[in-house]
C-alpha positions, 0 to 999 in steps of 0.5 A: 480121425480124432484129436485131442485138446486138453485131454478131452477128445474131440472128432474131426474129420477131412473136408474132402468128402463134406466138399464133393457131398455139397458139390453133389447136391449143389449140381442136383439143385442148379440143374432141377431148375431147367426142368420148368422151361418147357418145349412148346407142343408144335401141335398147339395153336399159334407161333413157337414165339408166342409159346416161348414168350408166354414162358416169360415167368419161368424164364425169369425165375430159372435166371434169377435162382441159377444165378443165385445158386451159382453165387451160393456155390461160391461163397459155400466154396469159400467156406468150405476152403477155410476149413483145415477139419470138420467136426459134427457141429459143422456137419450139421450145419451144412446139411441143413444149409444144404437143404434150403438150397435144395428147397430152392427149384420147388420155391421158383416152380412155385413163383414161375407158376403163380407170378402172372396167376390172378389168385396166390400170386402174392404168397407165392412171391412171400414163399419165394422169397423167404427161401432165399431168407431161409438160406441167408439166415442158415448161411451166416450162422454157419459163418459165424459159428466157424469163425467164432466158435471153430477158428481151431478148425481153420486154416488160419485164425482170421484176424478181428477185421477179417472176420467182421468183414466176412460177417457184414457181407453176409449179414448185408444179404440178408437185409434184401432176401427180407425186403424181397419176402415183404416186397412179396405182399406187396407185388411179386414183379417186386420180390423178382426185381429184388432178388435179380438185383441181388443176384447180380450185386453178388455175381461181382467180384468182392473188393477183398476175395477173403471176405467171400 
C-alpha cells in the first residue's frame, strides 16, 4: 500500500509475507544441517559404535548451528514482531541477512569435514566461524537502521533505553563470532568451544524479553 508523509510517497507493505518468506527459508536452512549425519554402511568393518562415534565432528557442528539458527530464528521473530510495515530498505536487508543464514549448512559441512583433517583444518574453522560474524554484523545493522532510522514503521517508538538496550545485546554477539574467527587460526576445537558457548548463552531466556 503506499502511504505518504510530507507529501512525498513512501512504499510500504504488511509484514506478513516478509515473515512466512523468512520462516520458509529459516526452516530450509535449519534442516539442511542433518544432511552431514550419515548412516553407517552396515557392510563396512567394525562396530556401528565406532562408525557413529567417528561421526563426532559433524555431530558437533550439527549441535552447535542447530542451536545457533534456532536462536537466530528468535531474535529474527523478535525483529519482524516490531514491525508495524515494511518498505524496501527493509526488505532488502532481510534477504541479505537471509542469505548469511542460509550460508550457514555449507560453513558446518566444511568445519565437520576439516575439523579432525591434518591440512585446512585452520581455515576452515576461520570460514566457520566468520559466517557467524557475517551474520552478526548483517544482523545488528539491520537493527539499527529499524530502530533509528525506521522507527515510524514500529509498532511503537522504542524509548532511548530500550533501543540501547536491544543494540548492546546484539553488539555483545558480535564480539565472540570475531573471537571464534580469530580463534580459528589458532585451533578449530577452539572456534567450536567458542560459538557452543555462545549458542547456549543466547539459548537463555533475556532478563528483558523486549531487548530480544
Amino acid at each position: 500500500m503506499a502511504n505518504t508523509s510530507a507529501g512525498r510517497p513512501r512504499a510500504t507493505m504488511s509484514t506478513s509475507r516478509l515473515e512466512t518468506f523468512s520462516d520458509g527459508v529459516i526452516a530450509v536452512a535449519i534442516t539442511l544441517l542433518v544432511l552431514d549425519l550419515h548412516v553407517p554402511n552396515p557392510a563396512a568393518p567394525g562396530s556401528l559404535a565406532r562408525h557413529l562415534v567417528e561421526q563426532w565432528p559433524n555431530f558437533a557442528a550439527y549441535l552447535v548451528s542447530f542451536l545457533t539458527i534456532g536462536v537466530i530464528w528468535t531474535n529474527h521473530h523478535a525483529l519482524l514482531g516490531r514491525l508495524a510495515s515494511a518498505d524496501y530498505s527493509v526488505l532488502a536487508l532481510n534477504v541479505v541477512l537471509l542469505m548469511t543464514i542460509v550460508a550457514l549448512p555449507f560453513t558446518t559441512s566444511l568445519m565437520s569435514e576439516y575439523l579432525t583433517a591434518r591440512a585446512g583444518q585452520h581455515l576452515a574453522a576461520v570460514i566457520y566461524g566468520g559466517s557467524f560474524l557475517v551474520f552478526g554484523l548483517v544482523l545488528l545493522f539491520m537493527q539499527r537502521h529499524l530502530l533509528t532510522n525506521r522507527a515510524h514503521l514500529l509498532f511503537e517508538r522504542p524509548t532511548p533505553e530500550l533501543r540501547r538496550a536491544i543494540l548492546r545485546r546484539t553488539a555483545i554477539g558480535v564480539v565472540p563470532y570475531l573471537l571464534a574467527s580469530l580463534g580459528g587460526l589458532f585451533s578449530p576445537y577452539l572456534t567450536l568451544a567458542i560459538l557452543a558457548a555462545v549458542a547456549l548463552f543466547y539459548s537463555l531466556p533475556a532478563p528483558d524479553r523486549r531487548a530480544l
